[in-house]
Structure formats: structure tokens, C-alpha cells
C-alpha positions, 0 to 999 in steps of 0.5 A, a space after each residue: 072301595 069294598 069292605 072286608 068282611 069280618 068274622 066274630 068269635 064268641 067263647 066263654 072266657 076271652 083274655 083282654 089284657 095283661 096280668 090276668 084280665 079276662 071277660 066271662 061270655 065274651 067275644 072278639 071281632 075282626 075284619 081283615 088283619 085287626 081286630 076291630 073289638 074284644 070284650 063282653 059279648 053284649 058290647 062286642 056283639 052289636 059293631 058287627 056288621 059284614 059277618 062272613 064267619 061266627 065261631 061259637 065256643 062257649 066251652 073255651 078261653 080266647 086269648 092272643 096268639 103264642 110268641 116263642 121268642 127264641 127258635 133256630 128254624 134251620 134246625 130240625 130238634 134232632 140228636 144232631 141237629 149240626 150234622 142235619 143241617 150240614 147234610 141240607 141245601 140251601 132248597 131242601 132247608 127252605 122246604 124244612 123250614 117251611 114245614 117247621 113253620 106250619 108246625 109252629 103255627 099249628 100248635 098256636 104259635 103265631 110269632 117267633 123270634 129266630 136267633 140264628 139261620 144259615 145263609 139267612 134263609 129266615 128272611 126268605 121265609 119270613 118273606 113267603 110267610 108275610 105275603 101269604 104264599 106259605 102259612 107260618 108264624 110271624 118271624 123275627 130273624 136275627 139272621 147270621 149270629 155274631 160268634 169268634 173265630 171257631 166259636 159257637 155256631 161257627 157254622 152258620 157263617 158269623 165269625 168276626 174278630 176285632 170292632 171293624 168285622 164286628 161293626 161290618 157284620 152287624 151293618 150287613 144283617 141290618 142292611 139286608 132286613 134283621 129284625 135283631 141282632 144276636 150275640 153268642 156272648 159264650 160257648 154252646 153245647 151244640 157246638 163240638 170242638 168249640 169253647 166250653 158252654 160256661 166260657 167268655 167269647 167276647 169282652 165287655 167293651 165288644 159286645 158294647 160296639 155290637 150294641 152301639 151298632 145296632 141300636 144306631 140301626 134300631 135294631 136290639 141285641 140279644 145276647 146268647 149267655 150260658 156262662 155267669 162272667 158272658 153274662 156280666 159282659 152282656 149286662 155291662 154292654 147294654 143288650 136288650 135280652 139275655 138268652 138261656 141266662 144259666 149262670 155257669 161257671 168252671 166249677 158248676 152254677 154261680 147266680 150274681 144278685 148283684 148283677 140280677 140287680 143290674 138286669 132288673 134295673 136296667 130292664 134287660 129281659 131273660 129267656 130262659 129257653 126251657 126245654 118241653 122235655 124239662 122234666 126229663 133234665 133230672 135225668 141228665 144232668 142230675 137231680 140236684 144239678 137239675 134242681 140248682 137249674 130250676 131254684 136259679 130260674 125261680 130266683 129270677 122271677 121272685 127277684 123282679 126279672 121280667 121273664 119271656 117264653 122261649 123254647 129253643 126249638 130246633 135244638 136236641 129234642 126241642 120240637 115246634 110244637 113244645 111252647 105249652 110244655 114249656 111253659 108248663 115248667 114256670 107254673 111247676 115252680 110256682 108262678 102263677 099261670 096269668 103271668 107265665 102266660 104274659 110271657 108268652 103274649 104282652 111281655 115277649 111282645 114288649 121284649 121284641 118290640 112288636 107291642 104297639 100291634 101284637 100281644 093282647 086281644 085290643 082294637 086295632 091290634 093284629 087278629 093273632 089268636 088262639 082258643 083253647 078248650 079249659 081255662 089257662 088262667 088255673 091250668 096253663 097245661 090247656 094251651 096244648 089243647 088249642 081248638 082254634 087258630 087265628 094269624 094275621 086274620 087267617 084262620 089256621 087249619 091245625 089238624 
């Protein structure tokens, strides 16, 4: 049986764990898809021994591949992402994707969590992607949303009414190969004629019925919840994230601590799904609106909430390659850089259920990793300055 070769990295800073751990002149090794060793580059060093490929980087930060935990790869970040996807085929969407894939990946990204296609084209993708046949990010497909009746994202063929369609919906995704299951617990902005973005689409005892479904088949539930009492309902159900958590209300916002309270005991985790153009929501929404937006999601972190990265690519002005813009809005309210960067690494790994392999730079997990020139641990604004990709052991050309 011949063995792998294997490729060394040496840089100045490497990123072995959470909540900041690091090793100065460090290094990391790997052979085929794992890493076989990371840490000090005098220990690290010496177990190599079929090296095919060294990269030396004394000026930059080695650290886990990027996770954006919610993107629609279907969508393509336009004024009217809807219409765009209306006017595609299914064969001219697949070529899209694929293309919004290798953008994903270029800019560091090596997992991402969909949350919602159309005819689950994700799986298809996925499919490609895993056996090499195109590059692309890792893909963790919710494929077809569950949504009412002309609900949000109606279009994308997940409208279910009563427990029987609810239950026969979620054994479909699961039977054909999701990775999670999602819920549009409340309207949508993307979503014309729909309910409003602050309104309820399904009680509390529903959502609890796709919950039970879909843990039955090992599967989480992440629950789409812009309005505070959708939110309520998703957090009584038991789903294992909420995304965008806005708190809407018809008069304006309406954070509930005691129903933070609950998130936090219950280890729900949040993906605020921040724009990378977030600076410019002052200009949308208002300055104190924008203002009410960001103290709400600073009151989350300071409250205990375990946050996760996402972005929501695909979305108006949303592209994929916007994670690092991103994160930079969780440092802008004061977060310190090592945690923001945790959730874009060990906590949204943790939040998608992929951390036993993916995550960190450990033995034996996959050779998912970036090199960033700078040191993200002062300035998570180095992100966007990657020199260096690495997925599932295949070096990324991201010119």
C-alpha cells in the first residue's frame, strides 16, 4: 500500500485552538485529507516525513478554514435575487452555483451551511464537490425550507399546512440526504406579497413536530426567526439555531431577556447573519434603528449567547466572498477578535455538528485551512487578506 505524501506549512503564528490559542514559528503538517500535526515548529517539524510540498510563511497567521453557517447558493446577491432565480434552469443554476462555490472558497471559506435551494440543487453540488469534480466549499444543505402556504420563500417549493405535510416534508429532505432541516418560523423580506418580515408562520406546537421529526432522523433544526414572537415559538419547539434573531415586532424591535435567558440555557445558538455591507445599514434603516439592531446583537453576546458567523450570502448585496466584512461588525461592537474568530471556526462547527473533524488545526482533523497575512488575533480585518488556502487537503489556487 503507498503512502500519501504529505505537505508542511510553516508560518509565524498558527492558530491551535479556541479562544485564542496560538504558537508563535509554528507549523502544520498534513498528509492526504487530515492533518497529521500542528503546533510549535520544532515539534511539529521532525514527523515529517514524505514532504511533497513545504510552504514557508514567516510573515502570516495559519488558522482553521472559515465556516459561514448560512448562505443560499441558489441566489446570486443581486437587487432581485427572486427574479434572477426565476429566470434560471435548473442547468444554468447549477453552473452558477458552482461558480458561487469557487468564489466561497477562494476567499477562505471551506464550509458552508445552506439554508434553503431550489429543487435541491445543493445536493448536487455537494455531490460534485466531495468527489473532486469541481472546487467548492464543504456544503451542509438544508435543501427545501419548510414554509406555509405562500409563506417565505414559497418559491422554493416547501409549502406544507398541518403535522402530515409537515412530517411528510421533512422525511423527504432527510430521506433524500439533508444535512438539516430549516424552518421559516416568520415572514421574509425577500419574499414580495408574503406575510410581514416581524410575523408568526407557525405555532409553537408545529415547529415542535418538525423538531421531533427531524431529530428522530439525526438531523437539527434551524429556524429562520426575524419576528420576537416566531422567535418565542422556535425557542419553545427546541430548534437547535436561530437565524437572523432580529426581534421584530409591529411597532419596531422587542428583545425578551427572559426568552434570551432561555436560549442561552438551552444552548440554542444565534446566527445573526450580518451583512458585509453592514456599515451601510444606517443608511437604510436609520441611524437609530441601525443603532437598536447592532446594541441588540451586543446584548446577545454580553448575555451569554453563543454566536455563529454567517453571512447570508445570496441575498441582496450579499456576495461570497463577504465573511471577513462580516465579522468585522462583531469586533466593531466590541467583541474581542479571538472569540469572533471562534465563530467562524470551533463554535459554528460545534453549531453544525461537524466538530469531532472540522474546526480547529488538530491531529486528525481535516486539512481545512487558511493563511492570512497579519495577525487576526488584534485585527480580524486580516482575514480578507488570505495568501493561503487549504480544503480537505487540496491547495486552493485563489487568484
Amino acid at each position: 500500500m503507498s503512502q500519501m505524501s504529505q505537505t508542511l506549512l510553516t508560518a509565524g503564528r498558527v492558530l491551535t485552538g479556541p479562544r485564542g490559542q496560538y504558537v508563535t514559528d509554528g507549523a502544520v503538517l498534513t498528509e492526504g485529507t487530515d492533518i497529521v500535526a500542528a503546533g510549535a515548529r520544532a515539534e511539529v517539524e521532525p514527523l515529517a516525513r514524505r514532504v511533497s510540498q513545504r510552504f514557508a510563511l514567516p510573515d502570516a497567521t495559519v488558522l482553521p478554514g472559515l465556516i459561514d453557517a448560512h448562505v443560499h447558493l441558489v441566489f446570486d446577491a443581486s437587487k432581485d435575487p427572486v427574479a434572477v432565480l426565476d429566470a434560471h434552469s435548473d442547468t444554468t443554476l447549477m453552473e452558477a452555483m458552482e461558480e458561487r462555490a469557487l468564489r466561497f472558497l477562494r476567499s477562505g471559506v471551506t464550509t458552508v451551511r445552506d439554508l434553503g435551494d431550489r429543487n435541491r440543487l445543493t445536493l448536487r453540488l455537494r455531490e460534485e464537490i466531495a468527489a473532486s469534480r469541481v472546487p467548492g466549499p464543504r456544503i451542509l444543505a438544508a435543501t427545501t425550507p419548510l414554509t406555509t402556504k405562500g409563506g417565505h420563500c414559497w418559491f422554493l417549493g416547501g409549502e406544507v399546512e398541518g403535522e402530515s405535510e409537515i412530517r411528510a416534508l421533512v422525511r423527504r429532505n432527510a430521506e433524500l440526504g439533508a444535512d438539516v432541516i430549516k424552518v421559516m418560523a416568520t415572514g421574509g423580506g425577500l419574499t414580495k406579497g408574503g406575510p410581514a418580515t416581524w410575523q408568526s408562520q407557525f405555532s409553537a406546537p408545529e415547529i415542535r413536530v418538525i423538531v421531533r421529526e427531524a431529530h428522530r432522523a439525526g438531523l437539527p433544526v434551524a429556524a429562520h426567526g426575524h419576528g420576537t414572537a416566531g422567535i418565542v415559538a422556535a425557542v419553545m419547539a427546541g430548534v437547535d439555531t436561530i437565524e437572523h434573531c432580529t426581534w421584530m415586532t409591529r411597532k419596531g424591535l422587542g428583545l425578551r431577556e427572559d426568552v434570551l435567558d432561555a436560549i442561552v440555557a438551552k444552548g440554542i445558538r444565534i446566527c445573526p447573519t450580518v451583512s458585509p455591507n453592514w456599515r451601510m445599514l444606517p443608511m437604510f434603516f436609520g441611524a437609530e434603528r441601525a443603532k437598536a439592531m447592532f446594541d441588540q446583537v451586543r446584548t446577545m453576546a454580553e448575555r451569554g449567547a453563543r454566536l455563529i458567523a454567517g453571512t447570508d450570502a445570496g441575498v441582496q448585496r450579499a456576495g461570497c466572498d463577504g465573511l471577513a466584512e462580516s465579522l468585522g461588525f462583531y469586533q466593531h461592537l466590541g467583541i474581542e477578535p479571538d472569540r469572533v474568530i471562534d465563530m467562524a471556526t470551533t463554535e459554528a462547527a460545534e453549531a453544525l455538528g461537524i466538530a469531532d473533524h472540522v474546526g480547529r488545526l488538530a491531529a486528525g482533523y481535516r486539512a481545512d485551512l487558511i493563511a492570512v497575512h497579519g495577525d487576526p488575533l488584534r485585527d480580524v480585518a486580516v482575514l480578507g487578506d488570505v495568501r493561503l488556502i487549504m480544503a480537505n487537503g487540496k491547495m486552493v489556487d485563489h487568484e
